[in-house]
C-alpha positions as CSV (number, residue, x, y, z in Angstrom):
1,X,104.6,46.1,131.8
2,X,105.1,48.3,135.0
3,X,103.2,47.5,137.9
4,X,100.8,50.1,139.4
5,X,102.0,51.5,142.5
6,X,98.2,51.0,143.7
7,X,98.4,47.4,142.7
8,X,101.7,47.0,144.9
9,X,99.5,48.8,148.0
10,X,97.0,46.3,147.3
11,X,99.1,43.0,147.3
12,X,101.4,44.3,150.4
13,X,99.4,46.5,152.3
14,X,95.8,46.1,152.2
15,X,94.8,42.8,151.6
16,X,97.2,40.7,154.2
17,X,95.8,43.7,156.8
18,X,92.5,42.3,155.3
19,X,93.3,38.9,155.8
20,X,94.5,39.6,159.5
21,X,91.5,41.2,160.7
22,X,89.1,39.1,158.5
23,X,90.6,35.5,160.7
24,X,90.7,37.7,163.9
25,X,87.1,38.2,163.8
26,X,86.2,35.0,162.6
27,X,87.9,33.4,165.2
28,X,86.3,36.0,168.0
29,X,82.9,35.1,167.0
30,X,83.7,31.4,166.7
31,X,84.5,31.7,170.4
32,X,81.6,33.6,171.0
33,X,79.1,31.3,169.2
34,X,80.9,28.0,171.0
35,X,81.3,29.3,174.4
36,X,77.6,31.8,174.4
37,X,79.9,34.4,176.2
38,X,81.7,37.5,175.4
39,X,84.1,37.5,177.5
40,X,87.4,36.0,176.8
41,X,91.2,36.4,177.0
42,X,92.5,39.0,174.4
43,X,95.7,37.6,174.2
44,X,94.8,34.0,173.8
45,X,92.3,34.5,170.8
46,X,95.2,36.5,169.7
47,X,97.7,33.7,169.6
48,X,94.8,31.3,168.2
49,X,93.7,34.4,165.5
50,X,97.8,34.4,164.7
51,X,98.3,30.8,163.6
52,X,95.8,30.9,161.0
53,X,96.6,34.1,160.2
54,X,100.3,32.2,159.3
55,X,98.9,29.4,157.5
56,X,97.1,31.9,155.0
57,X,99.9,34.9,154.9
58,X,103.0,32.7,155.0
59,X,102.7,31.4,151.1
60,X,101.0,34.6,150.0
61,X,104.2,36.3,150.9
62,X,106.4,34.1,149.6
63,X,104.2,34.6,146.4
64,X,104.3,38.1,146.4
65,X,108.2,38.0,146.9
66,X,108.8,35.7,144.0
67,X,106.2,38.4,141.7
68,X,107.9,41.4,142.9
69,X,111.5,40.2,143.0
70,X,112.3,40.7,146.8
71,X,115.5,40.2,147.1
72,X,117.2,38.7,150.5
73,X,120.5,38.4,151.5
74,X,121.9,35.0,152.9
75,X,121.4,33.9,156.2
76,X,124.3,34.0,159.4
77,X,124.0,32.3,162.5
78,X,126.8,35.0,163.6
79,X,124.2,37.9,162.7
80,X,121.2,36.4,165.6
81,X,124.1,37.2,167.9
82,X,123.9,41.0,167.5
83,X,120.2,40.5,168.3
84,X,120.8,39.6,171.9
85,X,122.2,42.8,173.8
86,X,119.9,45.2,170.8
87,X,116.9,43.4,172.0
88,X,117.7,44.1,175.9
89,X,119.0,47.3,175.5
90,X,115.9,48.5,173.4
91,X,113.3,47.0,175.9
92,X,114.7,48.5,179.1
93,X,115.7,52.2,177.6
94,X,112.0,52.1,176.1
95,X,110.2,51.1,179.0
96,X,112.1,53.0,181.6
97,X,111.7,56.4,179.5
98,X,107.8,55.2,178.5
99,X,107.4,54.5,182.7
100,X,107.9,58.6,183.3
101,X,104.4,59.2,180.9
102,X,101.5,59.3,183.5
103,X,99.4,56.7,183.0
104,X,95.9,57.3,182.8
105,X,94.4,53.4,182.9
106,X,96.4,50.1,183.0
107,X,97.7,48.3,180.1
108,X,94.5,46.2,179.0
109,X,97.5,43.7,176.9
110,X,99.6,43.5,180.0
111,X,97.0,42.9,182.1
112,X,95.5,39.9,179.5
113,X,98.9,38.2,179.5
114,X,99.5,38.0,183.5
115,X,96.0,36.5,183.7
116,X,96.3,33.6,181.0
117,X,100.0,32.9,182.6
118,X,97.5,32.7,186.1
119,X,94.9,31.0,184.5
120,X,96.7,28.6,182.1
121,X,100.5,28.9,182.7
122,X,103.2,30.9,182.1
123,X,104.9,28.7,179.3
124,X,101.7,29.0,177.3
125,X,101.3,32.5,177.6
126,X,105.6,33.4,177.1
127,X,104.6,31.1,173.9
128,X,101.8,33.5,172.5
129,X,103.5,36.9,173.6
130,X,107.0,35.9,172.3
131,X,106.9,33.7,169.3
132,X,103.0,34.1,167.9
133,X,103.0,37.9,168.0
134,X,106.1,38.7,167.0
135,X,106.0,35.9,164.0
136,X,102.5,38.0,162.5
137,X,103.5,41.1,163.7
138,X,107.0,41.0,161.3
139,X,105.4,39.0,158.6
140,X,103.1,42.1,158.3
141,X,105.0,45.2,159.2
142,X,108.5,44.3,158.3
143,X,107.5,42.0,155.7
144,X,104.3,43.0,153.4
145,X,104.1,46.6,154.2
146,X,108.7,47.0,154.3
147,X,108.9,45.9,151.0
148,X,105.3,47.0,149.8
149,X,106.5,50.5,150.6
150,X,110.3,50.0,149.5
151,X,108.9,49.1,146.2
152,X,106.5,52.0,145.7
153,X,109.1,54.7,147.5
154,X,112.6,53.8,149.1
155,X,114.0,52.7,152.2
156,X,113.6,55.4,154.3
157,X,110.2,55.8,153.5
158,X,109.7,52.5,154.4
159,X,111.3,52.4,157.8
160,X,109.3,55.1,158.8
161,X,106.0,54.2,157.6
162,X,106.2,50.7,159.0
163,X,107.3,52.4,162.3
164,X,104.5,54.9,162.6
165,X,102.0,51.9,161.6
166,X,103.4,49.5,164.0
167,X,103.2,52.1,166.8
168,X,99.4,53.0,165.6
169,X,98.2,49.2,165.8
170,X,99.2,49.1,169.4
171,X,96.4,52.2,170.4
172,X,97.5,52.7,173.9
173,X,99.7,55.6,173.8
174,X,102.5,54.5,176.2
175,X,102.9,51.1,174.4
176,X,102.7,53.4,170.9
177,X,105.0,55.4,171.6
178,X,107.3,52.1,172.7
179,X,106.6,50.5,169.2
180,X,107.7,53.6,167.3
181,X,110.6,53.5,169.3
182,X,111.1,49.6,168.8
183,X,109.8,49.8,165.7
184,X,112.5,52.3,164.1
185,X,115.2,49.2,165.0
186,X,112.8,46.0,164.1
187,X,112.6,48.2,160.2
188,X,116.0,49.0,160.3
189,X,117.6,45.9,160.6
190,X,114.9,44.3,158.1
191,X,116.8,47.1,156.1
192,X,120.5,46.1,156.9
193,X,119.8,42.7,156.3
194,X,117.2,42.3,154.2
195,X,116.0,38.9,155.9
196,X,113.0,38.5,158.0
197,X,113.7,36.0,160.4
198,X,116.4,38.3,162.0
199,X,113.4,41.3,162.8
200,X,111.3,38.3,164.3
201,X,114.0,37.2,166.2
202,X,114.9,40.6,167.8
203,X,111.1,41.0,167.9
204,X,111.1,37.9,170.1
205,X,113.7,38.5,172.5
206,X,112.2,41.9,173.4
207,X,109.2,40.3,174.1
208,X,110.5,37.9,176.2
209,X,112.8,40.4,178.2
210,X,109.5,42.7,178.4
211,X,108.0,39.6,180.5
212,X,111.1,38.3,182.1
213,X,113.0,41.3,182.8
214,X,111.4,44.9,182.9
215,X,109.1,44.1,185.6
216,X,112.0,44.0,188.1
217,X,114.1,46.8,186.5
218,X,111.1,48.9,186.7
219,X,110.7,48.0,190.4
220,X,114.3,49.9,190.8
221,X,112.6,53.5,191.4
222,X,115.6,55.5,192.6
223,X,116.3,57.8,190.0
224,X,120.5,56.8,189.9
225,X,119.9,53.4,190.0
226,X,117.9,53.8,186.8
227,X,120.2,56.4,185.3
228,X,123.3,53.7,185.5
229,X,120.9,50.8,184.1
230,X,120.0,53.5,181.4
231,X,124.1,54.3,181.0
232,X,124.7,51.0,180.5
233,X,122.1,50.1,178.0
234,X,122.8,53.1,175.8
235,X,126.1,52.1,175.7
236,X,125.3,48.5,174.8
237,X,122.4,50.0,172.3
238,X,125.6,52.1,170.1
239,X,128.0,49.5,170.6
240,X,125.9,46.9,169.2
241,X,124.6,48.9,166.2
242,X,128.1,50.7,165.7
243,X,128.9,46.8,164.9
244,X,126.1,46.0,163.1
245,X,126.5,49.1,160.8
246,X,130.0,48.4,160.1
247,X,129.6,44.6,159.7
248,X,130.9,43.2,156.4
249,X,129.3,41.3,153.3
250,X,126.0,43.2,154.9
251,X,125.4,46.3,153.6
């Protein structure tokens, strides 16, 4: 028998979105009812809300792979490569064109990491921003809802929707419009390669070069100086996917 197309929505869409923000709120008012105080850092109960989220969403997808038939392709170490200069390249064009937006208020995310790196440390907050985000972040939008979507639709479909969703959970506009961007890459290559752990990995290294990097290359405010780091990372942006594209035993 056919499945249901609404039935599909409901085992990739809606209930691991469920399941994400039923353990965020539980942890939130754990904290609350431990601690008798409301205020706390966003990103930490995010990374603490994330590894639960894991231990309940990581066997339901594999469960919902093995009842849909999702298909992957096998793995190369020689693929994570190509993931290195995308990940720069997308992180410094999207930031640099996202720094021109006027910005009405500051960045409540950015702001929550640089105060648990000054409260805590800065390995403990790199940890939470570039490996426990990233990992829940692909697990739902290139994961559930990509092939959710691919299975009810096509491809395209699915790149898009996962794009526009990705940029929607983000609600500050600058950093939304920065995940569709980002987020059109992260779904395609989950569409080249069909494998997760490559999106999670280029997901990762953005992050990190979003921490590690942008801060100084935003700093450069003369308008060439950006315009040459901008040259330079378009031209490492089509290079890299012109080889990615046209990379054998892929496609």
């Amino acid at each position: 028998m056919k499945t249901s197309k609404f039935k599909i929505a409901l085992d990739g869409i809606i209930i691991p979105f469920a399941i994400y923000m039923a353990v965020t709120l539980v942890v939130v008012a754990i904290f609350q009812a431990l601690t008798k105080s409301t205020d706390y850092n966003l990103v930490l109960l995010q990374g603490i809300s994330n590894i639960f989220t894991f231990i309940v969403l990581c066997p339901l997808y594999i469960s919902f792979k093995r009842k849909y038939d999702v298909k992957s392709k096998p793995f190369s170490f020689g693929t994570c490569l190509y993931m290195i200069p995308l990940a720069f390249s997308i992180c410094v064009i999207g930031n640099v064109l996202v720094d021109y937006i006027p910005r009405a208020t500051e960045n409540i995310v950015t702001t929550e990491v640089y105060k648990l790196a000054e409260e805590y440390n800065i390995f403990l907050s790199l940890f939470i921003v570039s490996v426990l985000i990233p990992i829940i972040e692909e697990l739902i939008f290139r994961g559930f809802f990509f092939d959710a979507v691919k299975l009810i639709s096509n491809d395209i479909i699915a790149i898009v929707f996962t794009s526009i969703a990705f940029a929607i959970a983000h609600v500050d506009f600058r950093q939304a419009l920065y995940a569709l961007f980002a987020g059109l890459f992260l779904a395609y290559i989950r569409y080249k390669y069909r494998r997760l752990i490559y999106t999670i990995l280029l997901h990762l290294l953005m992050n990190l070069t979003t921490i590690v990097f942008v801060p100084s290359i935003l700093a450069v405010k003369d308008l060439r100086s950006r315009l040459y780091i901008l040259f330079i990372c378009f031209g490492m942006l089509f290079f890299t996917i012109y080889r990615i594209n046209f990379q054998k035993n892929v496609s």
